[in-house]
C-alpha positions in Angstrom: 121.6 105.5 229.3 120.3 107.4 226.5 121.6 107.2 223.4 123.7 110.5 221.6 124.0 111.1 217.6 127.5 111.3 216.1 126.5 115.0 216.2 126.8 115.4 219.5 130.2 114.2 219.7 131.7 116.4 216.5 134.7 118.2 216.6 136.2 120.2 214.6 139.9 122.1 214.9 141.5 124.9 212.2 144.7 125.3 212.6 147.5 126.7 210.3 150.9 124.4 209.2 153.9 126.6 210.9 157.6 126.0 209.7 158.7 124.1 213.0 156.0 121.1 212.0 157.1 120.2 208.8 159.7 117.9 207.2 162.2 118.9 204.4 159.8 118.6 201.9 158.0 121.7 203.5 155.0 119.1 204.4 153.0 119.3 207.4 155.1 115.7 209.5 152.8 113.3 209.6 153.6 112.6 213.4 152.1 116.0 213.9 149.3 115.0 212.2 148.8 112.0 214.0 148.8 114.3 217.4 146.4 116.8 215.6 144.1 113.7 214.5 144.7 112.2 218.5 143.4 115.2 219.9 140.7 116.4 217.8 139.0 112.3 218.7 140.0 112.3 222.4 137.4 115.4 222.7 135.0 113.9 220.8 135.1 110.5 222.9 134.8 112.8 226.1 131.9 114.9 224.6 129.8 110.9 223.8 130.8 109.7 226.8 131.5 112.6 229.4 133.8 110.6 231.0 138.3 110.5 231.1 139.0 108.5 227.9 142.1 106.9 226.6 143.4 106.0 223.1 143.0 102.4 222.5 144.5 101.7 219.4 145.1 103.5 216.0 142.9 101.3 213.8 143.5 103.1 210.5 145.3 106.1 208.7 145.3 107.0 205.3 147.9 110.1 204.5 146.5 110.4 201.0 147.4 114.0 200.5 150.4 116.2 201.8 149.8 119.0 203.9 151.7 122.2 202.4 153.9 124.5 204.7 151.4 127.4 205.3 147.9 125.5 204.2 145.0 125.7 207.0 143.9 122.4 207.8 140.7 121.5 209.9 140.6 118.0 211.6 136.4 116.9 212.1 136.1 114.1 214.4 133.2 112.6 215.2 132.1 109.3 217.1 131.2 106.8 214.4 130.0 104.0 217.1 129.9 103.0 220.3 130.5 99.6 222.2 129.8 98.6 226.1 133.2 100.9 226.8 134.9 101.4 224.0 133.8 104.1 220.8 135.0 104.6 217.2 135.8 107.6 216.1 136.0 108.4 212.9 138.2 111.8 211.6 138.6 113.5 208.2 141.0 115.9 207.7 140.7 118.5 205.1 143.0 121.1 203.5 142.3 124.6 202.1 143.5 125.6 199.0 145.6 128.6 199.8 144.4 130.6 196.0 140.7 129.6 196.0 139.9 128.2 199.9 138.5 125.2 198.4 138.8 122.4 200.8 139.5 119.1 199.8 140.0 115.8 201.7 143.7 115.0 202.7 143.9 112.2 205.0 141.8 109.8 207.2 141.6 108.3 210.2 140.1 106.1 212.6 140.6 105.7 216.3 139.1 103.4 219.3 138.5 104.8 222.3 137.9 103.3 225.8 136.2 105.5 228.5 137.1 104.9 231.9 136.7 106.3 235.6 139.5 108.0 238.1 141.4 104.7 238.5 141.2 104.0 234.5 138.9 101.2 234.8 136.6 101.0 232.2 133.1 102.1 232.6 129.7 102.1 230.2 128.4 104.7 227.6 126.0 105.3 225.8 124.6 104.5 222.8 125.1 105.8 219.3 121.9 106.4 217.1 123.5 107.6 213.4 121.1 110.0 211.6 122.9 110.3 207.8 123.5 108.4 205.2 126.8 108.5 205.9 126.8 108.0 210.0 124.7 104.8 208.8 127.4 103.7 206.6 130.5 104.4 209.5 128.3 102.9 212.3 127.6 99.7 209.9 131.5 99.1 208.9 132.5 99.8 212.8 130.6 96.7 213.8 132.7 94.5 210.9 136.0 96.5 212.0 136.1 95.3 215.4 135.0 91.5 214.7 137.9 91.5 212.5 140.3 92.9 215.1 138.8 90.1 217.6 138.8 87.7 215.3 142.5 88.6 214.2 143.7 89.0 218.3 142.0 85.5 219.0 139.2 87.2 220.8 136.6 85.7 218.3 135.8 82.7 216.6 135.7 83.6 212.8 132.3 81.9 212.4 130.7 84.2 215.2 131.7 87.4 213.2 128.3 87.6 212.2 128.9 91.3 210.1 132.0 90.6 208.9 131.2 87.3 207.3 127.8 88.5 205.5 130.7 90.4 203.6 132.2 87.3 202.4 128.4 85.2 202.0 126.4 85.3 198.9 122.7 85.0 200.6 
């Protein structure tokens, strides 16, 4: 299989906050942002792996910044890693300044991802190859994110979370 950049998998949706998706502080809800943020990393999961994926789990979300009534905001989503089935993806969301159209960073995100065939078993992908600086740096901390979710399901023995312990080891 050969191996795709988190290029490949980008994806990026504009959309404008309407009156019907925000709460009474006139701020987009963040449930809508959730679905925005779901959305936006289920396409790029299908573009890595061109196969019917399925949310896995929500493995992070940061709602640093509110999202005004009215404000454009652009979800980027982009696969940060990928496992035997499963892939990473890693989303920023961004909001324009109504005055000036600066964009600045609102929230975060990161989702897992399984890929699976027509009866939803799972089935292989490819390979990430990062090309930045910062694809490098997502595709490292992926590797520690998931031994620390095995290690905290039971799935892995602490001493064999090789990445995740180098953290913790002066060398």
């Amino acid at each position: 299989m050969q191996a795709k950049t988190p290029e490949d998998s980008r994806t990026i949706m504009t959309d404008l906050v309407l009156p019907s998706e925000t709460n009474p502080l006139n701020n987009l809800f963040g449930g809508e942002l959730l679905a925005r943020m779901d959305r936006a990393a289920s396409i790029a999961a299908r573009r890595h792996s061109r196969r019917i994926v399925v949310t896995a789990s929500v493995n992070h979300v940061a709602f640093n910044k509110a999202v005004p009534l009215g404000s454009v905001v652009t979800v980027e989503a982009a696969v940060s890693r990928a496992f035997k089935t499963s892939m990473e993806i890693f989303i920023d969301v961004w909001v324009e300044d109504r005055e000036s159209g600066t964009r600045s960073k609102a929230n975060e995100a990161i989702y897992t991802f399984v890929a699976v065939d027509e009866t939803g078993t799972p089935v292989k992908i490819p390979p990430i190859e990062p090309e930045t600086d910062l694809e490098k740096e997502r595709f490292a901390a992926a590797l520690r994110r998931k031994q620390l979710a095995l290690v905290l399901a039971g799935k892995m023995k602490p001493g064999d979370a090789t990445e995740l312990k180098a953290l913790f080891v002066n060398s």
